[in-house]
ROTORKE-794230 format. One record per residue (C-alpha): x, y, z; residue in one letter. Coordinates in steps of 0.5 Angstrom, whole numbers, plus 500, padded with zeros to 3 digits. Each point is the difference from the previous one (the first is absolute). Example, Ala and Ser with C-alpha at 12.3 -4.5 7.8 and 13.67 -1.06 7.14 Angstrom:
REM ROTORKE-794230
525491516A
502507498S
//
This chain:
REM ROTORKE-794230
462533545X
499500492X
503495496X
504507496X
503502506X
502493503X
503499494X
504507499X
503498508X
501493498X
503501493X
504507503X
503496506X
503495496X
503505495X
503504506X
502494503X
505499493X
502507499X
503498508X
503494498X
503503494X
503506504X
503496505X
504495495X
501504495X
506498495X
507503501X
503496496X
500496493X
501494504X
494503504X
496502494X
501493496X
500494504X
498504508X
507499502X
500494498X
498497508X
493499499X
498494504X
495493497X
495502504X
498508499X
503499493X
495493498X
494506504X
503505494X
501496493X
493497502X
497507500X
504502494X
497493497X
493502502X
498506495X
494503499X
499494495X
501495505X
495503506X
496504495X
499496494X
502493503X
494499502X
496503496X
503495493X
499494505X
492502502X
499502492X
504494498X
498494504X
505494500X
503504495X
504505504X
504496503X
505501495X
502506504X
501496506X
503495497X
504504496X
502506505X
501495506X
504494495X
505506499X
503501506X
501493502X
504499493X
503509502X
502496507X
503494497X
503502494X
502507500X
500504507X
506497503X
504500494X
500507499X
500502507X
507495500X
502505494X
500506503X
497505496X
494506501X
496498493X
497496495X
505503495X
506501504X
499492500X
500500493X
507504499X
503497504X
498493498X
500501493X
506505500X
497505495X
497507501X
496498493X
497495505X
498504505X
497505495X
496495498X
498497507X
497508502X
496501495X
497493502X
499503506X
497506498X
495496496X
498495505X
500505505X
497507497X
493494498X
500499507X
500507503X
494502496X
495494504X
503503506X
499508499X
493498497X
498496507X
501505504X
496505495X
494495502X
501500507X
500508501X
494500495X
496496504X
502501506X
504507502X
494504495X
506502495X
500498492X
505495499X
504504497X
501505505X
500493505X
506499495X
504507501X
499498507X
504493501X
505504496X
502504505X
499494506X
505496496X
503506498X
502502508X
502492501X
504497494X
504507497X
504501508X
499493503X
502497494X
499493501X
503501508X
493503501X
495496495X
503494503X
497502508X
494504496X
498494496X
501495507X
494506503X
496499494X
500492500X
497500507X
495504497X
499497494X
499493504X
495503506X
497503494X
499494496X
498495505X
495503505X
495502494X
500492499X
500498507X
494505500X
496496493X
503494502X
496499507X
494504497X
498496495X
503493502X
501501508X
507498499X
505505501X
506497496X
498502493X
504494498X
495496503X
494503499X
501500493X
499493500X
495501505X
492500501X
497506499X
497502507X
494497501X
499496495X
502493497X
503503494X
507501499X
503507498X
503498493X
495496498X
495506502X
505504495X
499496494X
493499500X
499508500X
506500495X
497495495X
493503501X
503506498X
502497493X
508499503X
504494501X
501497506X
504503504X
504495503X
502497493X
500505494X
507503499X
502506494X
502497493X
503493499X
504496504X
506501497X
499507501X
498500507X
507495501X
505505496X
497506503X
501497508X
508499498X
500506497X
498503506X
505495503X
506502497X
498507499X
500501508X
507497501X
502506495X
497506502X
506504503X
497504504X
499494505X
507496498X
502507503X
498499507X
503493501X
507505499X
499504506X
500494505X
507498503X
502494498X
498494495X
497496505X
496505503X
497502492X
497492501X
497502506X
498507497X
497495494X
496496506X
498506504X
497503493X
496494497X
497499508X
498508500X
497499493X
496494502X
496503505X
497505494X
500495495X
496494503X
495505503X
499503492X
496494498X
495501505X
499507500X
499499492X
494495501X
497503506X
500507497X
498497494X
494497503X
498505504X
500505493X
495495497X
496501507X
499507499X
499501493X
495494499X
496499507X
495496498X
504493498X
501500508X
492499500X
500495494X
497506496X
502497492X
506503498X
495504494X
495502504X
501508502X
499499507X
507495500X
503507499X
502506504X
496506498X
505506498X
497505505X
500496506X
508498498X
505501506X
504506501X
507497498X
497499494X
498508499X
507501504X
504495495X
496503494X
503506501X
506497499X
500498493X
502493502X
493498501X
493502495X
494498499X
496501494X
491499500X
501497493X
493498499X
497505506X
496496503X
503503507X
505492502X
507499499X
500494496X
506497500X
501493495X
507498497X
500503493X
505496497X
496494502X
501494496X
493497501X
496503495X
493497503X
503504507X
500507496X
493499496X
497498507X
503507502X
499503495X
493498500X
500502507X
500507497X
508501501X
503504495X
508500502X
504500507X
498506504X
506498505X
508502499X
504499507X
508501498X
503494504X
505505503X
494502505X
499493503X
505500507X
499508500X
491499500X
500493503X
500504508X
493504497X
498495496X
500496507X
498506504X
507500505X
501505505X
502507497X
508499503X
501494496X
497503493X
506505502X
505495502X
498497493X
501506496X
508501505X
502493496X
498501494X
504507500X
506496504X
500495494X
501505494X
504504505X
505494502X
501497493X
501507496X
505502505X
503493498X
500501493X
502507501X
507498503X
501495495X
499505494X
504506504X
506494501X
501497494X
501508497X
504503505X
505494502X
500495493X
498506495X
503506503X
506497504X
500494497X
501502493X
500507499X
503503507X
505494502X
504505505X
494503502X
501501508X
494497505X
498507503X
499501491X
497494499X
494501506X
498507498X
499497493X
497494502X
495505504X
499503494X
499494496X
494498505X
497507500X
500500492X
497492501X
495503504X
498505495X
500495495X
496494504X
494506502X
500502492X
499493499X
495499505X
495506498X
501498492X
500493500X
502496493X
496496498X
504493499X
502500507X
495504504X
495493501X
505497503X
507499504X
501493498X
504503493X
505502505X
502493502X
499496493X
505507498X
505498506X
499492498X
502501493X
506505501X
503500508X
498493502X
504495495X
506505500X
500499508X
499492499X
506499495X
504506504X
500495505X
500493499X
504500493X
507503501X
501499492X
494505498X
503506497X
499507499X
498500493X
495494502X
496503506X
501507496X
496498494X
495495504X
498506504X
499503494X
496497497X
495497506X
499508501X
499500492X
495494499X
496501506X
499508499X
497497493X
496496502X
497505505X
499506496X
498496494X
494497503X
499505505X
502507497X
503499492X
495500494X
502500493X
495503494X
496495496X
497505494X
496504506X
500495506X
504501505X
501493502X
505496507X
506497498X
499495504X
493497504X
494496499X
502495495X
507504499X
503497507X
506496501X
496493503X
495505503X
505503505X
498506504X
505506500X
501498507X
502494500X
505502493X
506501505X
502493501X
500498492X
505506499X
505498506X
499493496X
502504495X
506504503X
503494503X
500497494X
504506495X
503500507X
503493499X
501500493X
504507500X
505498505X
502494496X
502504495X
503505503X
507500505X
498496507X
501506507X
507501502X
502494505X
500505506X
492501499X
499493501X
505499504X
495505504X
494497498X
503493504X
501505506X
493502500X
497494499X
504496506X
497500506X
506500506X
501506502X
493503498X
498503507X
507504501X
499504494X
498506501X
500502492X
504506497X
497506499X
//
């Protein structure tokens, strides 16, 4: 059977199995359609808010970063995993414990103010339509490859899958949905790498194999990578990382502290019975996530490395990296590269004809490198391979069986797909339950308030599909915008709300604020803002306007410095909360009685 047709059956059958799914457990009520009843258990909850976690960033591009990255990329895992463990200690069963559907219910109620509230939504909204956008691009990716449609045709589509799940099931039935796509996710991920694992090392624990030998010889796998790499005009790959190491250090707790934040994943800790099982839900998650998150270091170096195998054949054979023959001849190259080019994610262009595809490090630092290439007759990389092709190609790169291609492009769909719908029901709540109903519309009835909750998402998907087809361009290289929003904005609100019973409504108010503010700023400014010099259009911040060289990226965890701070100084000058709220937040953090509380809705 050809790879197509394996693919349509695999990628169809799924997609049948989540339609099923969301027809049997569809929401009857706003209780079905917020918190799914509000009796989820540990175990199938751990299963969904792993595939809610796990997006299309975490499986498509995870991977990828860490393969083009080296050492590097374990700020996403260090930053993304951290986060759980201080979202399971810190925030999950004290929210669970309070008893309310969503991030800015919480913030009302806390901090005794619909401005609050207010406030707290368009945070919501912010983190959460920037982190929509990686998800409906992901799975543009993953129809334009493998379904033989153009992304944007590939981005209709999962619209309409979401559509049918998350718009009647609410999130009764992307919770069920998302336990199916975890499973598929999962299977998707592992059996590649067990697959590469054994080919290239005879180990079949890619965790092992990554510190193995390499089969039949004496030399080790990462040790193998560097020389390629170094070769190549890279650094190491087990030693370089991106900027400094301020940088580095700020961008993972950014990423820590934003993953505690994001609402869409809070949210599903309310849908457990109890505060106990919320904790054991947390633990559940953090095992289910491991699963993929060890395994991403070795599918980067293993694909990594069979990459560089392809596309310079004769470092294999001890051919000197500038000698022609160290490079694959552009006619004789695979089909999926041809397939991949087709694409767009992946080109190859014959700079100085000479029928090869040189591929060196242009941004080399190593000046005798570059005359040494440059002598050779290269006149500029011929190669470009997006990062968010790794996991998808890694099974043709190493030549797997067609159904584990197509089980491949099943999970990557399953990754955007789950965290959309995710996404989607944390936008469509915050509208129809704390805007509509919780400022506007207080009498609403729940018959109302389900039919503009199922309006709200149909009008949150229309958007998330607009936004996937025209991507803007500060957010469209990246999803790690939406955790340094939710760091600087949602995160210390939530902290202060829960551990300080004298933060006020004028301080978490203005904190919010100004995180969202000054974090914004710096992203716009560096990324998207250009001011008028005589005629130059010049960036208001990077390159040597940077604040100590930071990133974008890793901005988030300066603004929520910046939150708390404003946030502590306001309240100090404004009235202390009514004794009932701290009295309430005491209650909250006490821990008798916890596993008899079943939240009130």
């Amino acid at each position: 059977m050809s790879l197509e047709m394996t693919t349509y059956l695999v990628v169809g059958f799924t997609f049948l199995l989540y339609i099923g799914i969301a027809v049997w457990s569809r929401a009857k009520s706003t209780k079905d359609y917020y918190v799914a009843g509000g009796n989820v258990g540990p175990i199938t909850n751990g299963m969904a808010t792993a595939a809610d976690w796990m997006s299309a960033a975490s499986f498509i591009s995870m991977a990828g970063m860490v393969a083009n990255m080296g050492y590097g990329g374990s700020v996403f895992l260090m930053g993304w995993t951290g986060g759980y463990v201080l979202l399971a200690m810190l925030l999950a069963p004290y929210l669970r414990k309070f008893g309310k559907f969503t991030v800015p219910q919480f913030i009302r109620e806390r901090f005794y103010s619909r401005s609050a509230a207010a406030v707290a939504v368009l945070c919501l909204l912010t983190a959460s339509i920037t982190y929509i956008i990686g998800q409906m691009t992901g799975v543009g990716v993953a129809f334009s490859r493998f379904l033989g449609v153009s992304s944007d045709v590939g981005i209709y589509i999962g619209m309409g899958i979401v559509f049918t799940y998350a718009v009647f099931g609410g999130m009764k039935g992307i919770t069920y949905t998302q336990v199916a796509q975890f499973l598929v996710l999962i299977t998707a991920f592992l059996i590649p790498a067990i697959f590469i694992s054994f080919q290239l090392t005879g180990n079949p624990i890619p965790h092992i194999g990554l510190g193995s030998r390499l089969s039949g010889t004496d030399v080790y796998l990462l040790d193998r990578l560097n020389e390629v790499v170094t070769d190549l005009g890279f650094k190491e790959y087990t030693t370089t990382y991106a900027g400094s190491k301020l940088n580095m250090t700020l961008f993972t707790l950014s990423l820590m502290i934003g993953t505690a934040g994001l609402p869409h994943v809070i949210m599903r800790f309310f849908t457990v019975p109890s505060v106990k099982a919320a904790r054991i839900s947390a633990g559940w998650t953090l095992v289910f996530i491991a699963m993929l998150y060890t395994t991403a270091p070795a599918v980067g170096a293993m694909a990594k490395y069979n990459l560089h195998r392809t596309i310079t054949p004769g470092l294999e054979q001890g051919v000197d990296v500038f000698e022609p023959e160290a490079h694959l001849v552009g006619e004789e190259r695979p089909d999926w590269m041809r397939r991949w080019e087709a694409t767009g994610l992946l080109s190859w262009e014959d700079k100085n004809q000479d029928g090869r595809i040189q591929y060196y490090n242009d941004q080399s630092e190593d000046e005798e490198f570059l005359a040494n290439a440059e002598a050779a007759g290269w006149e500029g990389n011929e190669l470009e391979v997006n990062a968010d092709i790794i996991v998808l190609a890694n099974p043709e790169i190493a030549m797997l069986p067609n159904w584990v291609i197509a089980l491949v492009a099943a999970g990557g769909l399953a990754s955007a797909l789950s965290t959309a719908a995710g996404l989607l029901i944390a936008i469509s709540s915050s509208i129809s339950h704390d805007l509509v109903k919780g400022i506007f519309m207080p009498k609403l009835s729940d018959k109302s308030e389900l039919v503009v909750g199922r309006i709200a998402m149909t009008v949150s998907i229309i958007i998330a599909g607009w936004l996937g087809l025209n991507p803007p361009g500060f957010a469209a290289g990246t999803v790690a915008l939406a955790f340094g929003i939710a760091a600087s904005s949602l995160f210390p609100a939530l902290m202060m709300g829960i551990f300080y019973k004298k933060m006020n409504k004028e301080g978490a108010t203005a904190g919010m604020l100004v995180g969202l503010t000054a974090t914004l700023f710096y992203v716009f400014a560096h990324k998207g803002i250009f001011f008028i010099q005589g005629t130059t259009y010049t960036h208001l911040i990077g390159g040597e306007h940077s604040f100590f060289g930071l990133t974008p990226e890793a901005i988030g965890v300066v603004g929520a410095a910046i939150n708390f701070i404003v946030a502590f100084i306001v309240c100090k000058f404004t009235k202390e909360p009514p004794e009932y709220i701290q009295a309430l937040i005491e209650n909250v953090r006490l821990p008798r009685g916890t596993k008899h509380v079943e939240g009130a809705h």
